[in-house]
C-alpha positions in Angstrom: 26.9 -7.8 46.1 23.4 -9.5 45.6 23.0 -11.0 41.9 20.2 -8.2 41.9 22.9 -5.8 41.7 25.4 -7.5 39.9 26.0 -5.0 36.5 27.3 -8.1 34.8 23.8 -9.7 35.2 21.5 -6.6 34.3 23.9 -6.7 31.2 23.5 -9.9 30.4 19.9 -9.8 30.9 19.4 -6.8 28.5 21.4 -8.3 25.8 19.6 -11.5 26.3 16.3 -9.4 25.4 17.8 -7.0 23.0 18.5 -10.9 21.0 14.6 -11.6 21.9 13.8 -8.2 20.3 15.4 -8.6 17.1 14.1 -12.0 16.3 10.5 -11.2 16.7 10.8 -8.3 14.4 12.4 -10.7 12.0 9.6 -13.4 12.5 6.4 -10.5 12.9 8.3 -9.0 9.2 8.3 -12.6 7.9 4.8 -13.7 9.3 3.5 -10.4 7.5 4.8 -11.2 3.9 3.8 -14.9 4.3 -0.1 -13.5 5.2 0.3 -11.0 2.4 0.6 -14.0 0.2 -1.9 -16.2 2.0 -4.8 -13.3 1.3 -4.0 -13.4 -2.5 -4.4 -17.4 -2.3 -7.5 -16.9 -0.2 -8.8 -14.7 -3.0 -8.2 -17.1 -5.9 -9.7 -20.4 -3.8 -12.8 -18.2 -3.3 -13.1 -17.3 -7.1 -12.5 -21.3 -7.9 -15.2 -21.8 -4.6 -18.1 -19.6 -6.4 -17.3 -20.8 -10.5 -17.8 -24.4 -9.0 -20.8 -23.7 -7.0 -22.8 -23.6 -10.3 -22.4 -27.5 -10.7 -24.9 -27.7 -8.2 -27.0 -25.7 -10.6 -26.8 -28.4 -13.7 -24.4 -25.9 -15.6 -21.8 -27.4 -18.1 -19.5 -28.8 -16.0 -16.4 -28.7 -18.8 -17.2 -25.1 -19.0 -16.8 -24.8 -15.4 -13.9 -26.6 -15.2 -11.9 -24.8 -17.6 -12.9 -22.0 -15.7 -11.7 -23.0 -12.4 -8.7 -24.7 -13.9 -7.6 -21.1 -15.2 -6.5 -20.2 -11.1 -4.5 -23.0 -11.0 -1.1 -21.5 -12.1 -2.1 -18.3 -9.4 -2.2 -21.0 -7.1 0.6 -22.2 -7.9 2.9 -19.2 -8.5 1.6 -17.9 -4.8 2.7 -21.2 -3.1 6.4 -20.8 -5.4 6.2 -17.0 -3.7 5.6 -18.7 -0.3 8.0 -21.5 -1.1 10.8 -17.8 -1.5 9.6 -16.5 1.5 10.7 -19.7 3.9 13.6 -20.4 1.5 15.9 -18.5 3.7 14.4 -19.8 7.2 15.5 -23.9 6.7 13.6 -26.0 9.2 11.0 -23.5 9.6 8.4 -24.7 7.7 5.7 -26.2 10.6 6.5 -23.1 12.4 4.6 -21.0 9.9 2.3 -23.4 8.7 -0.4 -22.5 10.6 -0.1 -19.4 8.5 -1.1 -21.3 5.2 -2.4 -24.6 6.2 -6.5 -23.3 6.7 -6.5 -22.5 2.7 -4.7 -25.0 1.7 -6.8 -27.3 3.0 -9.5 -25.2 1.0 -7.3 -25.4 -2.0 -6.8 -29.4 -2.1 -10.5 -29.5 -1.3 -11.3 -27.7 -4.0 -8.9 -29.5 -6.8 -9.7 -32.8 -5.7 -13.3 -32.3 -6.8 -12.6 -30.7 -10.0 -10.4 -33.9 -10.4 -13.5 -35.5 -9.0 -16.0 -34.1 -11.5 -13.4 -34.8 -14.2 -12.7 -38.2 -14.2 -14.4 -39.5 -11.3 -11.1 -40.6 -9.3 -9.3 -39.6 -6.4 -6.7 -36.6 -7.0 -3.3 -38.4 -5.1 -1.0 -36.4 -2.6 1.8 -36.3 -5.2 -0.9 -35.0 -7.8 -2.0 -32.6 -5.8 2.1 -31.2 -5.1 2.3 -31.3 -8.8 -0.1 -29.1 -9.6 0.8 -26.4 -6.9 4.4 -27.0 -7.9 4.8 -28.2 -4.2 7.8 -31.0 -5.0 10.7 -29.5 -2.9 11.6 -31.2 0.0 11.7 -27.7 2.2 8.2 -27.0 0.7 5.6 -29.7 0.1 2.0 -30.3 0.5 1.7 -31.4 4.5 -0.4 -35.3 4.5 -2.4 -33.7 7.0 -3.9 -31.0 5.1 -4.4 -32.9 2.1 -6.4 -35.6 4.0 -8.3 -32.9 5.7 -8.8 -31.4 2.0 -10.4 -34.8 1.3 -13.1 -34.4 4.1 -14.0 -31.0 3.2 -14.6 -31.9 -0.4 -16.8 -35.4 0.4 -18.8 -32.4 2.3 -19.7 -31.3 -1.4 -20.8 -35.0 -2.8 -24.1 -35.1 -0.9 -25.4 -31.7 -2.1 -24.0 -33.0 -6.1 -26.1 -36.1 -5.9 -29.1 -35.2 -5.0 -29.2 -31.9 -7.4 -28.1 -34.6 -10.2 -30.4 -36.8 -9.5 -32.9 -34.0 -9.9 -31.6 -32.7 -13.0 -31.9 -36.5 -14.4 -28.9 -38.1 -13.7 -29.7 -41.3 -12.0 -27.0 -43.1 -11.9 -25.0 -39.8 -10.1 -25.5 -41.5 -6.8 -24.5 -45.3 -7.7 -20.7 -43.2 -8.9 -20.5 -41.3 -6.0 -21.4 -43.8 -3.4 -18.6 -45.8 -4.8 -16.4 -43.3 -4.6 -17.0 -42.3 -1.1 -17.1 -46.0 0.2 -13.9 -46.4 -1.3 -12.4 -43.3 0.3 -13.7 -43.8 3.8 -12.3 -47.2 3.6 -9.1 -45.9 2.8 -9.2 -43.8 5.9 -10.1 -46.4 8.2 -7.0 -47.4 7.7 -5.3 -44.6 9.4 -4.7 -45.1 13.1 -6.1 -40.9 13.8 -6.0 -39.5 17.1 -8.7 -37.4 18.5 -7.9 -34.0 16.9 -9.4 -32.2 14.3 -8.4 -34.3 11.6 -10.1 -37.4 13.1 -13.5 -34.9 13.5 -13.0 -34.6 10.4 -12.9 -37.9 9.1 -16.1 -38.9 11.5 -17.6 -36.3 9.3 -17.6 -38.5 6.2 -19.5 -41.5 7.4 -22.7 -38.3 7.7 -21.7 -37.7 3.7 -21.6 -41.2 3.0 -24.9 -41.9 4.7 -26.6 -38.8 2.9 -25.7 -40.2 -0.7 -26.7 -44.0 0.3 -30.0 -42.4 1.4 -30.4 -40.4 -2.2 -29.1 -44.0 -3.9 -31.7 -46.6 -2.4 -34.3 -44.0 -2.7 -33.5 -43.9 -6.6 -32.6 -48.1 -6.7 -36.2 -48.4 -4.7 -38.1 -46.2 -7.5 -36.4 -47.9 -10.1 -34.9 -45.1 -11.3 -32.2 -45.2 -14.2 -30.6 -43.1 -17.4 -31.7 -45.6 -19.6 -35.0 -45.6 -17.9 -34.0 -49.7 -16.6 -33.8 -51.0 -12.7 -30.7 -50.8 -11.1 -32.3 -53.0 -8.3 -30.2 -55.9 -9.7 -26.7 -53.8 -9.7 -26.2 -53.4 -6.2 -22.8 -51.1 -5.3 -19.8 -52.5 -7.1 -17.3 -53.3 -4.4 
């Protein structure tokens, strides 16, 4: 008899399947609780997104802050819910992080320049897990998406500068070029490959350039809080 015929073989075929079956109604049930999840985290990044917005309109920045800082702990209980949903799937995590990773990159984007406008530092990777409650080892904040966080929130520095520097504040851009010469040498030091990350991260050199325009355009005028010249204060190194 041909295998084509074999009964064994159709048998063993369909239970083969049947197995197929099963798991991808497992993972499509799984996949839907994770986005279920992922929407609500969405939701809150894009409340945080719009109360910070209004920097860039000279409003009180601690009253914004608080603000924003008041969707933390939703944040943070929907990454614990997400953290539940995977606890049962161990070694799964990368293949449902595509599920999650787009807003989280959002979220780290968005805390790091809270932390920015706060206290004019960088927010660190094991920050960052701390405030989302991200420190198990099954569960954490993925380097890549928090380095990807970083680009998307030097995208926000340009636009802060030079409505600062309109509202008064000249010595906005001297802080933020700092900052973001600081940060793009710390990427340099990463050996990227040619992915999105890395596009990314070529990005920041455009931001960078952008708020070295706005701060030798204020140096050149002579422009300061105090009304003195910061032609003799150069950017610290």
């Amino acid at each position: 008899m041909a295998n084509g015929d074999n009964p064994l073989s159709s048998h063993s075929l369909e239970k083969q399947f049947e197995t197929f079956r099963t798991e991808l109604e497992e993972s499509g049930t799984l996949r839907d609780r994770i986005r279920s999840v992922v929407s609500e985290i969405e939701s809150t990044t894009r409340v945080m997104y719009a109360t910070l917005l209004l920097v860039h309109q000279s409003r009180s920045i601690d009253e914004l802050l608080e603000k924003a800082k008041s969707q933390i702990d939703v944040l943070k209980e929907k990454y614990k819910q997400l953290a539940q949903i995977l606890g049962g799937c161990s070694g799964q995590y990368y293949r449902y992080h595509g599920d999650w990773k787009s807003e989280t990159q959002s979220v780290v984007s968005l805390l790091t320049f809270m932390h920015w406008l706060e206290t004019g530092s960088l927010l660190e990777h094991k920050e960052a897990e701390d405030k989302l409650g991200l420190n198990n080892s099954e569960f954490g904040l993925d380097v890549e998406d928090y380095l990807i966080g970083l680009c998307f929130m030097s995208n926000e520095l340009p636009r802060y500068v030079v409505n600062q520097v309109t509202a008064g504040d000249y010595d906005c851009p001297r802080k933020v070029l700092k900052f973001l010469t600081d940060l793009h040498a710390a990427f340099r030091l990463l050996n990227l490959r040619n992915d999105f990350l890395r596009k990314k991260f070529d990005g920041m050199k455009y931001d960078l350039r952008k708020v070295e325009e706005v701060y030798y355009d204020v140096k050149i005028r002579g422009l300061t809080p105090n009304g003195e010249s910061v032609g003799d204060k150069g950017v610290e190194g």
